[in-house]
N, C-alpha and C positions, 0 to 999 in steps of 0.2 A: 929216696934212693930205692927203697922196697918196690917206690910204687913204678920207679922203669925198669925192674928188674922185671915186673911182671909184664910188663910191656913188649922186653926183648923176648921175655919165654914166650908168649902168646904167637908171636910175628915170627920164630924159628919153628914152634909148631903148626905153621898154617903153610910156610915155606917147604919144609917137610913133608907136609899132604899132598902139596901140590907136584911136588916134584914126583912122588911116590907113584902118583894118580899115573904121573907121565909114562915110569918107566915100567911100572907094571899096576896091572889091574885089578888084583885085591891088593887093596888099603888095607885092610887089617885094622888092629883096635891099640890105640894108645890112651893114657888116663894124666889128664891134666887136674892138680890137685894148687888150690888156691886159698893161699893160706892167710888173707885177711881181706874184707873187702874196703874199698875208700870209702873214709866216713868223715866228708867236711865239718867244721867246726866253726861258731863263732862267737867273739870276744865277748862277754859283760856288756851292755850298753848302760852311759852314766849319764847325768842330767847335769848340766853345769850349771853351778849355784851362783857364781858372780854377776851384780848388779850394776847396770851400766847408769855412771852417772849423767844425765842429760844438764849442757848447760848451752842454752837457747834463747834467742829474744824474746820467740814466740811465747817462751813460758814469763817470761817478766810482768808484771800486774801493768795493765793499761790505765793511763794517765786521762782524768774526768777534762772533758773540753765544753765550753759553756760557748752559745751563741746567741746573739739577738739579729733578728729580720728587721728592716728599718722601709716601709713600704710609703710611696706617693703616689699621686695620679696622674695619669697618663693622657693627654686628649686625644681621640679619635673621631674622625668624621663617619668612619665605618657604619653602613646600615646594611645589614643582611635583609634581600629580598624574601616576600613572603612563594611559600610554595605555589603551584599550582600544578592542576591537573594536566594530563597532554589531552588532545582535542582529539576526538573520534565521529568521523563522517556517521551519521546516522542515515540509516536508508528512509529515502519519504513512506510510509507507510499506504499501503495502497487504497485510493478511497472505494469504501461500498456502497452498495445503496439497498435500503431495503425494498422497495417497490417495483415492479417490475408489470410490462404492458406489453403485449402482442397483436397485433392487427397483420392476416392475412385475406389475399384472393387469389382464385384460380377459375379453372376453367371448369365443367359441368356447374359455374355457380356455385362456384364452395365459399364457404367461408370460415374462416379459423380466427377467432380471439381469445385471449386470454388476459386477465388481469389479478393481480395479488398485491398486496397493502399491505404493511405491515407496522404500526406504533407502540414503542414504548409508554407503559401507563404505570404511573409510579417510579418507585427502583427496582423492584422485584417483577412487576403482572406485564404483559403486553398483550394486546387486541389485532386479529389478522381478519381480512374477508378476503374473498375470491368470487371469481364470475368468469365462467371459462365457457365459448359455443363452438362447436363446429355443426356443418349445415352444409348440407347439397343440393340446390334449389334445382337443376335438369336433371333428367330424363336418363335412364343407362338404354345403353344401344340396343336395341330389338325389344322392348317391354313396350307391351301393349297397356300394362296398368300403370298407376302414377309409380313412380318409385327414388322419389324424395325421400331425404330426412335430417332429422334432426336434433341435438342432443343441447340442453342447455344446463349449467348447473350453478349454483350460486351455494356462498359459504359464509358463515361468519366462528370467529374461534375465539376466546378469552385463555390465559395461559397464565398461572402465576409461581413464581421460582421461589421457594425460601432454603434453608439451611440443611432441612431435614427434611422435607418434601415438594411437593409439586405438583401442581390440577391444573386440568386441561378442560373447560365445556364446549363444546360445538352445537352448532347449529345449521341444518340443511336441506337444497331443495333442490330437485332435477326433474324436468320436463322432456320425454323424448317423444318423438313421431315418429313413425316407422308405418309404411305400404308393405302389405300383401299382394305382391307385384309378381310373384310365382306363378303364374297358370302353367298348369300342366301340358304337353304335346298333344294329348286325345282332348283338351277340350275344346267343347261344341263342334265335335264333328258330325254329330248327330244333327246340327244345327243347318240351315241355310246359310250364307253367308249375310245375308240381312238379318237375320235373326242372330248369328255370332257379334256382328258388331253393335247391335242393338243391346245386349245381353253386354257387353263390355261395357257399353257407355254408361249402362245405371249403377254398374258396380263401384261404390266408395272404399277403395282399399287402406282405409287411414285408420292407425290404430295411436291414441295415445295412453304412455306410461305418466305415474306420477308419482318422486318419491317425498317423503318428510322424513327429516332425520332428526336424532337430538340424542346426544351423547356426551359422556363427560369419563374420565380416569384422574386417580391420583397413585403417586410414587411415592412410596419413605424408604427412608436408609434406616432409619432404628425401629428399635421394637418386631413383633413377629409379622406383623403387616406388611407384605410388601406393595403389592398394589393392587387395584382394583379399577374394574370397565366396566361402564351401564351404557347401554343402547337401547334405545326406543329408536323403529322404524314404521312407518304406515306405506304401504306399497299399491296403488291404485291403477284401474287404466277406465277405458270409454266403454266397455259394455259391462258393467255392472261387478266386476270381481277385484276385491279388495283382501287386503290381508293385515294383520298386526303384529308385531314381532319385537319381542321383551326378552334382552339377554343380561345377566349380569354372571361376570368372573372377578371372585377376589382370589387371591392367591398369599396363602401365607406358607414362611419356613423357619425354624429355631433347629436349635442344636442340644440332641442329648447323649455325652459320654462320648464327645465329641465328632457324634458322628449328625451330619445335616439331615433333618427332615423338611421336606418341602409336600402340600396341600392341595390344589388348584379345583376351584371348586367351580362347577358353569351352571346357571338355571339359564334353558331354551324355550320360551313359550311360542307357540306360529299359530295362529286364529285367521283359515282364508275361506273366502264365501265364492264361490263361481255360480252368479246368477243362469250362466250356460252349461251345460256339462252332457257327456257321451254316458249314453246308460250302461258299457262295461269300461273297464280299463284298456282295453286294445281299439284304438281309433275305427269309430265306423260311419257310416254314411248318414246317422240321425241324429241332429242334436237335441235333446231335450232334457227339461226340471232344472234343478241346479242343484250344487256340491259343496259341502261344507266340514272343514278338516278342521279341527283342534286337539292340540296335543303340548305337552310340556314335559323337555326331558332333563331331570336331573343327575348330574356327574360328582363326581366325587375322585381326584387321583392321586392319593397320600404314594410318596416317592420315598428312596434313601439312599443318596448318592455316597457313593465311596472312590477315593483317589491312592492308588499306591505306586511309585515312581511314575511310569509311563502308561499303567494302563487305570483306566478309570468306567464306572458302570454306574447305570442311574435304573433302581429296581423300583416299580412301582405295579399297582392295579388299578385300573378304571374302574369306577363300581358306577352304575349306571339304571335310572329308574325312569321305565317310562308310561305313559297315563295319555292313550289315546281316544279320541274321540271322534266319527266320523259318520254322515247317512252318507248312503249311496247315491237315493234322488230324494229331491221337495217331496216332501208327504209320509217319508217312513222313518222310523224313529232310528236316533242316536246308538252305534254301536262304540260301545268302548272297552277299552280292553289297558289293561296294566300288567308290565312284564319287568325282571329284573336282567340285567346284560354283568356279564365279570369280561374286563378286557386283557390283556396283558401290555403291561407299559414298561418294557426292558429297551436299554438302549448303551451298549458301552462300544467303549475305541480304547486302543493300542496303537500308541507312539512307537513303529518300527525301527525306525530311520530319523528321530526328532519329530522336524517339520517337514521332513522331506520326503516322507511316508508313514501314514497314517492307515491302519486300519479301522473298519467298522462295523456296526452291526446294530440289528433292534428286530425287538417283535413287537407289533403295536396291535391296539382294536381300536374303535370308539364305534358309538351311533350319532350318524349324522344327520342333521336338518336340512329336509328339501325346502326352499322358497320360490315362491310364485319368483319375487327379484331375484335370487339369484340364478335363476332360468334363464328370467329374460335377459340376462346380462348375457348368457352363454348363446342363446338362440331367440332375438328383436321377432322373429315370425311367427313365436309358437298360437297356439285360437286359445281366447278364455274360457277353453271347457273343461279342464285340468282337475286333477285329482291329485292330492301331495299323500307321498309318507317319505316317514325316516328311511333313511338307507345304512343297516347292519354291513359292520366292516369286522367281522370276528377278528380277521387275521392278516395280519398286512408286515412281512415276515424282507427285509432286506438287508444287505452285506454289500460292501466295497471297499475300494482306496481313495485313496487323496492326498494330497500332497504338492512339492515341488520340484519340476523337472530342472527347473535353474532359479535362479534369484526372481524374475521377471516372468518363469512360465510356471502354470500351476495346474493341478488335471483334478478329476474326480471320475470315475468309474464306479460304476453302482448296476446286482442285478436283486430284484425284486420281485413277491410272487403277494398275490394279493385274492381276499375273495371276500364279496361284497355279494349282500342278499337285501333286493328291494333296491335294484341298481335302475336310475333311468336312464329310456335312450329316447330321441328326439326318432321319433318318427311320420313321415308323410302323410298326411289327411287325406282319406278319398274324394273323389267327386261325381257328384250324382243332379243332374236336374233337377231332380222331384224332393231332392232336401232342405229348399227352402231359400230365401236370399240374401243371406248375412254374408256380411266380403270376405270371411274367411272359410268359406264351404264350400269353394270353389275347386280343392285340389290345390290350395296358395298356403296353406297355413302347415303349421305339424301340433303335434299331441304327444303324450309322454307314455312310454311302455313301460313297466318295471318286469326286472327278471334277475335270476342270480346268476353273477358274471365273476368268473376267472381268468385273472390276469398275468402272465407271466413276461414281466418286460428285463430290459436293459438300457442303463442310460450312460452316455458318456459326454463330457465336457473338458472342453480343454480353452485357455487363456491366455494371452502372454501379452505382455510390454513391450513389442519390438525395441523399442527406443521412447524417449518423453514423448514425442510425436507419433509414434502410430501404436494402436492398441487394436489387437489382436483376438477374437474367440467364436468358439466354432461349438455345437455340439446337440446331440443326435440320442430319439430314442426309437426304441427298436419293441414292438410288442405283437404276443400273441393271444388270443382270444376264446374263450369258452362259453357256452351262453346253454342255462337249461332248457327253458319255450322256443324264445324264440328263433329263428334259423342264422340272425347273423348277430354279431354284436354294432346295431347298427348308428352310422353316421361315426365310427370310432377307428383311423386311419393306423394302420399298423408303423405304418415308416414316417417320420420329423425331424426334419433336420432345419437345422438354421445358424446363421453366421453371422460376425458384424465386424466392422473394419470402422475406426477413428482415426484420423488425421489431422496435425495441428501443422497446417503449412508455412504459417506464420505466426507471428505476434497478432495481426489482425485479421488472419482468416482459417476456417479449419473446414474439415468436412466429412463425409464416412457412407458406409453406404449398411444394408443389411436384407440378407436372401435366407427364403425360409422356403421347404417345400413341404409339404404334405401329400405323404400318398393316399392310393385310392380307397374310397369307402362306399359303402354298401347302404341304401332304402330299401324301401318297398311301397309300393304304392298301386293299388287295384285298379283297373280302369272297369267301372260298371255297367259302361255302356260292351262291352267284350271287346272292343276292337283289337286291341293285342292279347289273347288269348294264352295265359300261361306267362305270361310276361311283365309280371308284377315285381320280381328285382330289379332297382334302377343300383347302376354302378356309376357311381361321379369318379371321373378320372383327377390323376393324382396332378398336383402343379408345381408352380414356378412362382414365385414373386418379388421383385427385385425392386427394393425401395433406394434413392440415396438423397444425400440432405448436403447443401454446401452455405456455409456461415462467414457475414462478413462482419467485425466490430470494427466501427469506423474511430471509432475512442470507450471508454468506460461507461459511458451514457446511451449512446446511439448504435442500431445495429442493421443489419438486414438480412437477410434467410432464402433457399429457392428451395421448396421441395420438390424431389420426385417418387411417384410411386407406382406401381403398376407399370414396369418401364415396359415390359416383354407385351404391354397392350392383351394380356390373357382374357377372355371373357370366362374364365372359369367359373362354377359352382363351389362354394361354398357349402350351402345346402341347394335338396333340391328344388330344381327351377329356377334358383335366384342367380342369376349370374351377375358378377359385381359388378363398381365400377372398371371401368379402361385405362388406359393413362393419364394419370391427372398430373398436371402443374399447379404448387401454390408458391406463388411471391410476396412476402410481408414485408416487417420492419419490428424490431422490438426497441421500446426503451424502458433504461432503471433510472428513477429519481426518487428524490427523497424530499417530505414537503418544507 
């Protein structure tokens, strides 16, 4: 009751206010006094004590039930088949063959073979030989001297496979002919013309090489040994100048505190006699005595490779001793001389982009070994009156990228600066009547210059997969040249480019082609009789050469082949005087069998 009285007071006072508000505008102050506030309340809570009695089946004690199984037998015919595998087409595995045979001809009388054998011996060892000739029995277009030749080489290899290692011996022999078929434009002008072709015909411009090989390496996977190379070469030709040449490389690496060291160690010995030789080192009009070079250079390149995620660095030193020994002419005694070389052997890359850009870099040195072979490998014309030395590479300093442009194309760019002291260049031999009658003192031959040459190039290559069937790559180097004596860096083309294209047209035929040019390079060559006057730079213009090859397999055994080469028919220089062959065609056949 209290509690709606307060209810009515509250609602008559609010009623009040408002009417008040209405009729005039001071409210004024009234005091509402409230004189208990509600204060709900609630009862005791009790627990009820009474227990419910439960009367239930579920609680009744269950009754023990006893059973017995009473079992017979059963007849059945039932037999479960056994499993078996499901069948899977196996592809025929394709046969190989290890031997393989080539026999071609063409036209200026070529001839190309090749043959390779190959037998297992034992489980582990197998025995290979080879016998490979190419040979151009005619004449090239406007040569007045012979200019045949011909390469022949023959092989034999022993190989044996075990767990932990592997050795390799070889055995070899190559026979080349090569004509000083160069005569110069001034020669025998001074002549008659009966005495030019009189003077042509007792000329013998036939030079032969001759090499012997005999080499051996083995490979291990344990221990700090990794492998090792010996070579023995004997390098000969027809007038009297020989050479001998003992290299061995073992290379070892282990790990300490986990970090790789790697070793690589080279002894270079080169022992060459040139029964002929020019009494300075800049080719001139006399030949006389002869020349004898020996020298051994020891190397030494302890490395320590480091990898940390993407970039990796390979820090090493060449350390480098050399012990040379050499007369100038027959009759005066041996100068020798012993000097130490420090090279720098730094080389790391940075994974940019993964695999899909790589940077790189390195500063290199070494001292390098000149050989009478590998001369002639670079220039068949050079005269046996040669003088070797080492050629000093203090600093050979280059950077680029690499990588891939898509799954299929893949690039490299590289620019390089390089400086080499005791650099050879193939230079032109004079010609003089009154020097004498050996075939190559004719103004037909070249001789070696050395001099210190700086190099600044760029090179770039690029690659791609078109598709399974056509393979794609192109790539170009771009160089500039410095030279201390002499006036050009000669016989050495600033611009190379070359290309190659493969095609697989079918299952049984493919084919491809490949163009290379080289631009123009710089001789020099005196004419003694004066006729050109001041006109001792010869300039060989730059070329063109467009090979392409088309392949037929008639099945896995039988084949046939067409080369072309020299398509654009260039009579270009090479070096000077020598202009090559023309367009040649060669058509063969190859077969693989097994015995």
């Amino acid at each position: 009751m209290q509690k709606q009285l307060i209810y009515i007071a509250v609602f008559a006072g609010f009623t009040t206010a408002v009417s008040a508000q209405k009729d005039d505008k001071d409210l004024g102050t009234e005091v509402v006094n409230v004189v208990k506030p509600y204060t709900p309340t609630l009862s005791d809570a009790f627990k009820v004590k009474e227990v419910p009695v439960i009367d239930d089946e579920e609680t009744r004690a269950k009754e023990t039930i006893t059973y017995s199984i009473f079992s017979f037998p059963v007849a059945s015919t039932f037999a479960p088949a056994k499993g078996k595998a499901a069948g899977v087409e196996a592809e025929e595995a394709e046969k190989t063959y290890k031997n393989y045979a080539a026999l071609g001809f063409g036209n200026y009388a070529a001839v190309n073979g090749e043959l390779y054998i190959t037998e297992n011996v034992g489980e582990t060892g197998f025995v290979s030989g080879n016998l490979s000739h190419v040979s151009q029995n005619a004449d090239i277009k406007d040569t007045e001297l012979d200019s045949k030749f011909m390469d022949t080489r023959f092989g034999v290899l022993y190989g044996n496979t075990a767990e932990t290692f592997d050795y390799k011996v070889d055995l070899g022999f190559r026979n080349q002919r090569y004509n000083w078929y160069g005569l110069p434009d001034f020669f025998g002008t001074s002549l008659t013309e009966t005495q030019r072709e009189t003077l042509i015909s007792s000329i013998d411009p036939l030079q032969t090489y001759n090499e012997f090989e005999l080499g051996g390496n083995l490979k291990t996977s344990s221990g700090i040994f990794n492998r090792g190379d010996v070579r023995f070469t004997r390098f000969w030709d027809a007038f009297g100048s020989a050479e001998n040449r003992f290299v061995f490389k073992p290379e070892l690496s282990f790990d300490v505190a986990g970090v790789q060291l790697n070793t690589a160690f080279k002894v270079d010995y080169l022992s060459a006699t040139f029964e002929n030789a020019f009494p300075s080192e800049f080719p001139v009009t006399v030949a006389l005595g002869s020349n004898e070079n020996a020298n051994v250079i020891l190397n030494a390149w302890p490395s320590i490779k480091f990898a940390k995620d993407d970039f990796n660095v390979d820090l090493g030193v060449g350390i480098t001793y050399l012990a040379e020994s050499k007369n100038r002419l027959s009759g005066l005694d041996f100068e020798t001389k012993s000097r130490f070389f420090l090279f720098p052997k730094i080389r790391a890359s940075y994974r940019i982009v993964g695999d899909l850009m790589i940077a790189y870099a390195g500063a290199e040195g070494e001292l390098r070994q000149n050989s009478y072979r590998d001369l002639v490998n670079l220039n068949p014309f050079l005269s046996p009156t040669l003088s070797l030395r080492p050629t000093e590479n203090p600093l050979n300093f280059y950077g680029g990228l690499k990588g891939k442009l898509a799954s299929t194309v893949s690039f490299n760019v590289r620019g390089s600066y390089s400086v080499e002291d005791n650099r050879p260049f193939f230079v032109a031999n004079s010609y003089d009547v009154m020097q004498g009658n050996e075939p190559y003192l004719y103004g037909n031959s070249f001789s070696v210059a050395y001099d210190k040459l700086k190099t600044l190039s760029f090179y770039g290559e690029l690659n791609a997969d078109l598709s399974e069937a056509v393979r794609f790559g192109i790539n170009g180097t771009f160089a500039t040249y410095n030279t201390d004596t002499l006036d050009e860096a000669y016989n050495l083309p600033e611009i190379q480019l070359a290309g190659t294209i493969d095609f697989k047209f079918s299952s049984k035929w493919s084919g491809g082609s490949k163009v290379f040019f080289v631009g123009e390079r710089t001789d020099i060559q005196a004419d003694p009789e004066f006729i050109s006057i001041g006109d001792e730079k010869k300039t060989l213009d730059s070329f063109f050469d467009v090979n392409a090859y088309l392949k037929y397999d008639h099945n896995k055994q039988l084949g046939a082949f067409l080369r072309l080469n020299n398509i654009a028919n260039q009579s270009y220089q090479r070096w000077l005087n020598h202009p090559v062959t023309g367009f040649q065609v060669l058509l063969g056949a190859t077969y693989k069998f097994d015995f």
